[in-house]
C-alpha positions in Angstrom: 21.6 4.6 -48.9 19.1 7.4 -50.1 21.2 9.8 -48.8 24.4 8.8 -50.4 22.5 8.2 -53.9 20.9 11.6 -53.5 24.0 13.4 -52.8 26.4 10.8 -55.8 23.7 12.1 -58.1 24.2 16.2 -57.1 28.0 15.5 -58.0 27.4 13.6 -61.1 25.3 16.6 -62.3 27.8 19.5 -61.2 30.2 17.6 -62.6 32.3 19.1 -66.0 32.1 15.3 -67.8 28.8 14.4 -67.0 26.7 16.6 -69.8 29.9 15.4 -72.7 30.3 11.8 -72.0 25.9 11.9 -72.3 25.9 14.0 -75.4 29.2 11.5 -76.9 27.1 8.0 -75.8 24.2 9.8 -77.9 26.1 10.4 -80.7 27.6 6.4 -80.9 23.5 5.8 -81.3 23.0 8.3 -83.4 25.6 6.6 -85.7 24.1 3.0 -85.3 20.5 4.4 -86.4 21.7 6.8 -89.0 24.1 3.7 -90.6 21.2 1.0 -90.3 19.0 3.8 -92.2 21.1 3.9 -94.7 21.7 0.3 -95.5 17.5 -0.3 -95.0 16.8 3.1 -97.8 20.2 2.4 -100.1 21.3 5.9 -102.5 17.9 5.6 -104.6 16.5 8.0 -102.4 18.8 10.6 -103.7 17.6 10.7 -106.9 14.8 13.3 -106.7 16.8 15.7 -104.4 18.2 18.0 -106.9 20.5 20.0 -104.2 21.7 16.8 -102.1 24.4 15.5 -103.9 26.4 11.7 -103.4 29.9 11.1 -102.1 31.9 8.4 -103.6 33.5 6.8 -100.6 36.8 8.3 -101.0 34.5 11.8 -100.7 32.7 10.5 -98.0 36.1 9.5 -95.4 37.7 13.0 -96.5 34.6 14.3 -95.5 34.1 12.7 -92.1 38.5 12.5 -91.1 38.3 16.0 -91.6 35.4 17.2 -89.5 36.3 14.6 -87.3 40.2 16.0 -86.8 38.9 19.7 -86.7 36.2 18.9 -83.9 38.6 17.5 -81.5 41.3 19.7 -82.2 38.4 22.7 -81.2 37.4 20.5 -78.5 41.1 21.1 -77.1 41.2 24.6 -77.8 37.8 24.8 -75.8 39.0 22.9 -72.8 42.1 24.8 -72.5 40.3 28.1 -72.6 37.9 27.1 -70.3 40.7 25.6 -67.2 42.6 29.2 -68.6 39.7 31.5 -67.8 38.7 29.3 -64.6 42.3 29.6 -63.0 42.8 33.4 -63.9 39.1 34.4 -62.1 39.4 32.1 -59.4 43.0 33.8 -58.2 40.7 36.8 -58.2 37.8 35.8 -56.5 38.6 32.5 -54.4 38.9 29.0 -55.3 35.9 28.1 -53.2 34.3 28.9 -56.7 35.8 26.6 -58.7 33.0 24.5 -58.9 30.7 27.3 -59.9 32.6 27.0 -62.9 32.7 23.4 -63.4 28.9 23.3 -63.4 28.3 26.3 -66.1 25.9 24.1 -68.6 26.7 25.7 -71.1 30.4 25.4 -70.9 29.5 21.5 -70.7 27.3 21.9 -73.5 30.1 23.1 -76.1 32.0 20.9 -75.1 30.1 17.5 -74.9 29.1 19.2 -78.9 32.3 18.9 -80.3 33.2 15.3 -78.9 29.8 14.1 -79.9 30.5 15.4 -83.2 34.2 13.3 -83.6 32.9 10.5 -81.6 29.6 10.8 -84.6 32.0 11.0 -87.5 34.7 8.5 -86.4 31.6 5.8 -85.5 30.6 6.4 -89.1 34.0 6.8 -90.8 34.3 2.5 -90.0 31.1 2.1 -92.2 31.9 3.5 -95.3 34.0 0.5 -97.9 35.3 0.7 -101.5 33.9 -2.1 -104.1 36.2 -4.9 -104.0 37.6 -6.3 -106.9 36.0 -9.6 -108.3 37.7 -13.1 -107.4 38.3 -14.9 -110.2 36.4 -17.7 -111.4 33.2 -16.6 -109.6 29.8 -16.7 -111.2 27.1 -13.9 -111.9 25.2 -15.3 -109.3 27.6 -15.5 -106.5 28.7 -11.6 -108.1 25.4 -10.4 -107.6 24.7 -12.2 -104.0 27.9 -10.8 -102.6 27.6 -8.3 -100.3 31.4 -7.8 -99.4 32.1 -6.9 -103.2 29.7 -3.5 -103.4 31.0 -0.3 -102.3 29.0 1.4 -99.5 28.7 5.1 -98.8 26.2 6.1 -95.7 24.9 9.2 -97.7 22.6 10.2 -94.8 25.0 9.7 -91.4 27.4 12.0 -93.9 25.0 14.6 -94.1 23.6 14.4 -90.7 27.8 14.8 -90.0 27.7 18.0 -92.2 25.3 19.2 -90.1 26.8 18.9 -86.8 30.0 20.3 -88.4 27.4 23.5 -89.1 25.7 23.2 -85.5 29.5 23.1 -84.0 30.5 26.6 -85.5 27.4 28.0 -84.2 28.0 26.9 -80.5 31.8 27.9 -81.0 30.5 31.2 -81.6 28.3 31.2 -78.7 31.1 30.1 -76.9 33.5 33.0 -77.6 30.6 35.5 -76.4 30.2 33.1 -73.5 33.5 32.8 -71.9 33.8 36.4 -71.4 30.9 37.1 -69.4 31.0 33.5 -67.2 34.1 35.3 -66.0 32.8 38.7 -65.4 32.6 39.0 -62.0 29.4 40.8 -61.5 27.8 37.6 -63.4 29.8 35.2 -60.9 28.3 37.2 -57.9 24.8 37.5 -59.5 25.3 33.5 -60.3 26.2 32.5 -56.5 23.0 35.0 -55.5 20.7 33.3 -57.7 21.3 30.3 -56.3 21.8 31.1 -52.9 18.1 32.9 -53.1 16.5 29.6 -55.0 17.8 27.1 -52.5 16.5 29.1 -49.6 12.8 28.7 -51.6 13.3 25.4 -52.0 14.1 24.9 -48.2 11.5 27.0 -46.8 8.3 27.5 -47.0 6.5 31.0 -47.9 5.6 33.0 -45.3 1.3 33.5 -45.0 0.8 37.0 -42.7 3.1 38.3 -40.2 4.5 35.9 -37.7 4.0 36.0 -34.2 6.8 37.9 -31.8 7.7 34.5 -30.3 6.8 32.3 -32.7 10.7 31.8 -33.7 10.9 30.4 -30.0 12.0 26.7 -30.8 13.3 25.7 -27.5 10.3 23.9 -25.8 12.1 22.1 -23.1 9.1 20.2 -21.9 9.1 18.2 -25.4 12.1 16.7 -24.3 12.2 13.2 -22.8 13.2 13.6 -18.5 17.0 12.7 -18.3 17.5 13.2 -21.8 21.4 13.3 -22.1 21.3 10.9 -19.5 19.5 8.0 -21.3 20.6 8.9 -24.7 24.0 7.3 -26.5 26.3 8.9 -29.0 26.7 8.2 -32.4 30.0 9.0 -33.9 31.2 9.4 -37.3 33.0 6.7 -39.2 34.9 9.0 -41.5 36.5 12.2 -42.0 35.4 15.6 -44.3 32.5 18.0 -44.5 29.4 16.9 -43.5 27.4 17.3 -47.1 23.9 15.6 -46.4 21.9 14.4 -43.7 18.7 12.3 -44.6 16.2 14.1 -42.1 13.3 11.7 -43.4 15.9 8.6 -43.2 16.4 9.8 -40.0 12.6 10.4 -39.0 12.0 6.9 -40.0 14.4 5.0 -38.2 13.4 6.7 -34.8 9.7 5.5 -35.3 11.1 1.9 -36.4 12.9 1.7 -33.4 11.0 4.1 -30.6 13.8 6.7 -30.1 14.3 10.1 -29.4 17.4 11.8 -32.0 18.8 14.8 -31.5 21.2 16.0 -34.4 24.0 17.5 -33.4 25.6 18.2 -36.7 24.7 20.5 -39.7 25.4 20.2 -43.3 29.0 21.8 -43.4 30.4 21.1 -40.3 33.7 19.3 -40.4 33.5 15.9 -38.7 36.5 13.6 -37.6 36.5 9.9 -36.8 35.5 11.2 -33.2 32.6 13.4 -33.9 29.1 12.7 -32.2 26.8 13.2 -35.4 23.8 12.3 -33.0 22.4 11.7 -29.7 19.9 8.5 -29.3 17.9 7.7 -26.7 16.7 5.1 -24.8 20.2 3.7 -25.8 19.1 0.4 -24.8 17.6 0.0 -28.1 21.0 0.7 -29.9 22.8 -1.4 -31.5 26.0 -2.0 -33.8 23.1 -2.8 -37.0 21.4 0.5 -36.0 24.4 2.7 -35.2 25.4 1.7 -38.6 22.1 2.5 -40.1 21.9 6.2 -38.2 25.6 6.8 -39.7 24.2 6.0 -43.2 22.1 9.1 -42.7 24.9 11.5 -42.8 27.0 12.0 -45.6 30.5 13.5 -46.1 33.0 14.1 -48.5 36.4 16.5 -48.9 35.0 20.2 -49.6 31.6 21.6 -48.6 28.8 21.6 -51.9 25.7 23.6 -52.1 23.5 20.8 -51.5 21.9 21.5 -48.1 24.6 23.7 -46.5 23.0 28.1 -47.4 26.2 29.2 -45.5 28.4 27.8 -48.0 27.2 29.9 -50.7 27.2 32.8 -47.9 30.1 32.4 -47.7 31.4 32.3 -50.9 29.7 36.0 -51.6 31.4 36.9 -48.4 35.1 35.7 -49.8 34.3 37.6 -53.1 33.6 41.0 -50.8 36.5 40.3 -48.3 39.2 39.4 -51.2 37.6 42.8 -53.1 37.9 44.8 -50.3 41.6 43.9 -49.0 44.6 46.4 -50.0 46.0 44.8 -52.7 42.6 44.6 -54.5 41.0 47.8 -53.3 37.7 47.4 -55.3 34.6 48.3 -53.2 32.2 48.2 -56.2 32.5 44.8 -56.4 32.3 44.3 -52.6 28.8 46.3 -52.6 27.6 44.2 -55.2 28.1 41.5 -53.2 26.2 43.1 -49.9 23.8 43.6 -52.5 23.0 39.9 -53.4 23.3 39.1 -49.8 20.9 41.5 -48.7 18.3 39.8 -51.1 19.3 36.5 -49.4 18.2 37.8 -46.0 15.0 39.6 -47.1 14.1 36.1 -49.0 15.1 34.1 -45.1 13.4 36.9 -43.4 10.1 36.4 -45.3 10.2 32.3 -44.6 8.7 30.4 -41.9 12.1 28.6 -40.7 11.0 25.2 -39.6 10.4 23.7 -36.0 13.6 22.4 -34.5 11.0 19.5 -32.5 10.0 17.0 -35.6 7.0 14.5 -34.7 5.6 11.7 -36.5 2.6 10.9 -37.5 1.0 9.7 -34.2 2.6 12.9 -32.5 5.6 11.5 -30.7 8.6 13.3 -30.7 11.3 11.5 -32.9 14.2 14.6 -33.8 15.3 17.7 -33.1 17.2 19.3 -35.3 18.1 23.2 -34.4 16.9 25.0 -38.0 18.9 27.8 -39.4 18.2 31.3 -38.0 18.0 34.9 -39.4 20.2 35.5 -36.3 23.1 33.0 -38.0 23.2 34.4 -41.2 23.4 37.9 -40.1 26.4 36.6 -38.2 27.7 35.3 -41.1 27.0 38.5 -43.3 27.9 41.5 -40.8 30.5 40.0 -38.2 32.6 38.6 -41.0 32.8 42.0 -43.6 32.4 44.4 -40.8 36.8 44.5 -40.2 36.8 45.1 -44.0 33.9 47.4 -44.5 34.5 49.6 -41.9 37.9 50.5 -43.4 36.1 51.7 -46.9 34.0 54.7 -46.9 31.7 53.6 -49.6 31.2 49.5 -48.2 30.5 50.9 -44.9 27.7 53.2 -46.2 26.3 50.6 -48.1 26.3 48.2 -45.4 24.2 50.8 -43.2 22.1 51.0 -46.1 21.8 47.1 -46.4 21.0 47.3 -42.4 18.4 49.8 -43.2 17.3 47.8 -45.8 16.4 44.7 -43.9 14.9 46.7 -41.3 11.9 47.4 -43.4 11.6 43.5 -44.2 11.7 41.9 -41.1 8.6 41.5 -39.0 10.0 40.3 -35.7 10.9 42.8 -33.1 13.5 40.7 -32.1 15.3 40.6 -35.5 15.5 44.4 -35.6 17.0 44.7 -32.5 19.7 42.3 -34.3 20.1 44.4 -37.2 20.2 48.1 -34.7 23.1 45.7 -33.2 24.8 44.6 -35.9 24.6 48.4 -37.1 25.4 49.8 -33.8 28.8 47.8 -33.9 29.6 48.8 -37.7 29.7 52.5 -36.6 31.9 52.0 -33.7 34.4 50.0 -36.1 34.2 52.8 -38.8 34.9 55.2 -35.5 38.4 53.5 -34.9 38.9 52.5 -39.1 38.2 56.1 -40.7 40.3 59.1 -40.7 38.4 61.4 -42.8 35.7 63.5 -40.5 33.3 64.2 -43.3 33.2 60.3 -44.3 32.5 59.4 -40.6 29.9 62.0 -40.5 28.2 60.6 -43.5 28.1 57.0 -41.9 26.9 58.6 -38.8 23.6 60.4 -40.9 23.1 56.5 -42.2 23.7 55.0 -38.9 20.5 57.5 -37.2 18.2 56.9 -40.1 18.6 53.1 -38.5 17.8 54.2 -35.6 14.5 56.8 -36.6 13.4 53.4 -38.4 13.9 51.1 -35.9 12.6 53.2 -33.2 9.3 54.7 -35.3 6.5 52.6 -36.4 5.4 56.1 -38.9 9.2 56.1 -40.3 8.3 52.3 -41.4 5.5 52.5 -42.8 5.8 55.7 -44.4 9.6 54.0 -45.9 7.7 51.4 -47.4 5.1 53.9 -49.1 7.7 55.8 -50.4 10.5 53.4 -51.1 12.8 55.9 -49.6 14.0 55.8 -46.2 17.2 57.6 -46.3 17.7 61.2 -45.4 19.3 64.0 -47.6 22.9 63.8 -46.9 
């Protein structure tokens, strides 16, 4: 249950009617206590305010209809610029970042101002009455003691509409300025980086000193329970989608509950069917349909991959940007460098993380999950192998990809991890070899390609790179 409340609450939040439909429910109570204000303090008050002027109510309902019918009309106009905008970008740089979009703040924000605003005004509009004529044949006293037969204008909720009225230019102003650089595409690629780096923060820990060489060695097979796969029974999915959440400490807790052993074989992402093994549990004599149902409550799932624990989503959406940039009917490699850019950040930020044990004990020191952890090795995967096809046919994405390889080389502290990267770059110059015509723009790639190599294979070129901030020869 935590896990589905935890991951209900992510797409409340990203979602484009949670900020309004907040900001209209505050304006209803702004209207109740700015109404009951007015009936507590009457018009007396006015009085001494020399620039505050009354409204008669016939002022006071011309007043609030028309800020009322201009707000939502703007409100329109906003939402339609917004879903206009959102649709042109997104045929430009995928629909994978639609939701991106959708979560802007601020584009929530102008529009959850102007529906507060009518909501505020039409709340208040009710309120205001004429005075009634007199009945005949009543008294003073019964004249003076009825309530219905007094006009009433809420001089302060029509102010405090006035002012929001004010407020809602402002923000349509901002707006304008806004929309244009939401859809910029170097701020969608910086946006998707920013993210991307703050997530991986928030999932790993800081690195204190330099790891040791095999430290990143997970794979202790002795912590493993004898006849393992054997003993253990398979949990499968009771649904369909991507895999969106899985409740690690939900998951922890049932296995000391109940003595087991789990071993996750899903991560957030993945696409499950009704036949998917989400887990392995063992003894399985302890299992049960209660408990199968319990474990399956730990994983949840929905149609389209989020942000929410899976980093190679948002990978992957930088990757689509450079891909779709990079293709021939777009032929931009700016934008695709920008994105190797913000990716290369990504992988320093991993690179300097302690990635966590894929063995998880409890508190008494008894095995209870494993969970394999995301790698350096992965996302490197996910970075090179997928825009190496597309660099490699682009002169200027294939240098800069070098330069990204050299790049990370000076970051990384495993030896293992640089032999990844001399890999990765190894196999970028024999694509460019087969993809590029031109001898002097293979040449150049080649001069990038061997100051990989001089920094990979020289401890000096390293360190005097890092002194220097400059580790690329004179081309």
């Amino acid at each position: 249950m935590n896990a589905f409340l935890i991951t209900l609450w992510a797409k409340i939040r990203a979602s484009y009617w949670f900020v309004p439909s907040l900001m209209a429910i505050s304006a209803v109570a702004l209207s109740f206590l700015t109404t009951s204000l007015d009936n507590y303090l009457g018009s007396a008050w006015m009085d001494n305010i020399e620039w505050l002027y009354g409204n008669q109510p016939d002022g006071a309902r011309a007043v609030l209809s028309t800020v009322a019918g201009s707000m939502i009309t703007v409100a329109g106009v906003t939402f339609s610029m917004t879903i206009l905008s959102i649709s042109h970008t997104t045929s430009q740089v995928g629909p994978r970042l639609l939701n991106n979009f959708m979560a802007d703040k601020a584009n929530q924000f102008t529009l959850g101002v102007f529906i507060s605003t009518f909501m505020y005004c039409l709340m208040v509009l009710r309120t205001v009455r004429n005075a009634e004529p007199v009945p005949p044949g009543m008294s003073g006293e019964n004249i003076a003691s009825a309530e219905l037969m007094a006009a009433f204008v809420p001089h302060i909720a029509v102010t405090v509409g006035v002012l929001m009225a004010i407020a809602s230019v402002g923000v349509l102003i901002f707006f304008i300025h806004h929309i244009p650089e939401t859809i910029h595409v170097s701020n969608i690629i910086a946006g998707v980086g920013r993210r991307l780096n703050h997530q991986i923060g928030n999932q790993f820990p800081a690195r204190v000193g330099d790891p040791n060489e095999d430290a990143g060695n997970y794979e202790h097979e002795s912590a493993l329970p004898p006849l393992f796969d054997e003993s253990a029974a398979a949990v499968t999915s009771n649904g369909t989608g991507y895999l969106e959440y899985i409740d690690g400490d939900g998951l922890l807790e049932v296995a000391r509950r109940h003595d087991l052993v789990i071993h996750v074989q899903r991560n957030p992402g993945d696409f499950i069917t009704g036949s998917s093994i989400l887990l392995l549990a063992s003894p399985r004599e302890r299992m049960d349909e209660k408990l199968e149902a319990e474990l399956n409550a730990m994983f949840v799932h929905g149609t389209q991959r989020t942000a929410t624990q899976d980093l190679r989503f948002q990978v992957n959406q930088l990757v689509e940007v450079a891909m779709r940039a990079l293709s021939p009917g777009v032929n931009d490699p700016f934008t695709a460098i920008s994105c190797m850019d913000w990716l290369q950040s990504a992988l320093e930020t991993l690179a300097s993380r302690d990635l966590p044990a894929a063995y998880r004990y409890d508190n008494e020191q008894k095995l209870r999950v494993i969970a394999e952890p995301v790698t350096f090795r992965a996302f490197a995967a996910l970075v090179f192998d997928q825009l190496r096809p597309y660099v490699a046919t682009d002169r200027n994405a294939s240098i800069r990809m070098m330069e990204v390889i050299g790049n990370l080389v000076l970051r990384v502290s495993s030896t293992r991890d640089r032999r990844l990267l001399s890999r990765h770059a190894c196999a970028l110059r024999r694509e460019c070899r087969n993809a590029i015509t031109d001898t002097r723009d293979l040449a150049v790639v080649s001069r990038r390609y061997r100051d990989v190599l001089r920094l990979l294979t020289g401890k000096d070129a390293r360190i005097r790179a890092r002194q220097t901030g400059q580790w690329i020869t004179a081309p």
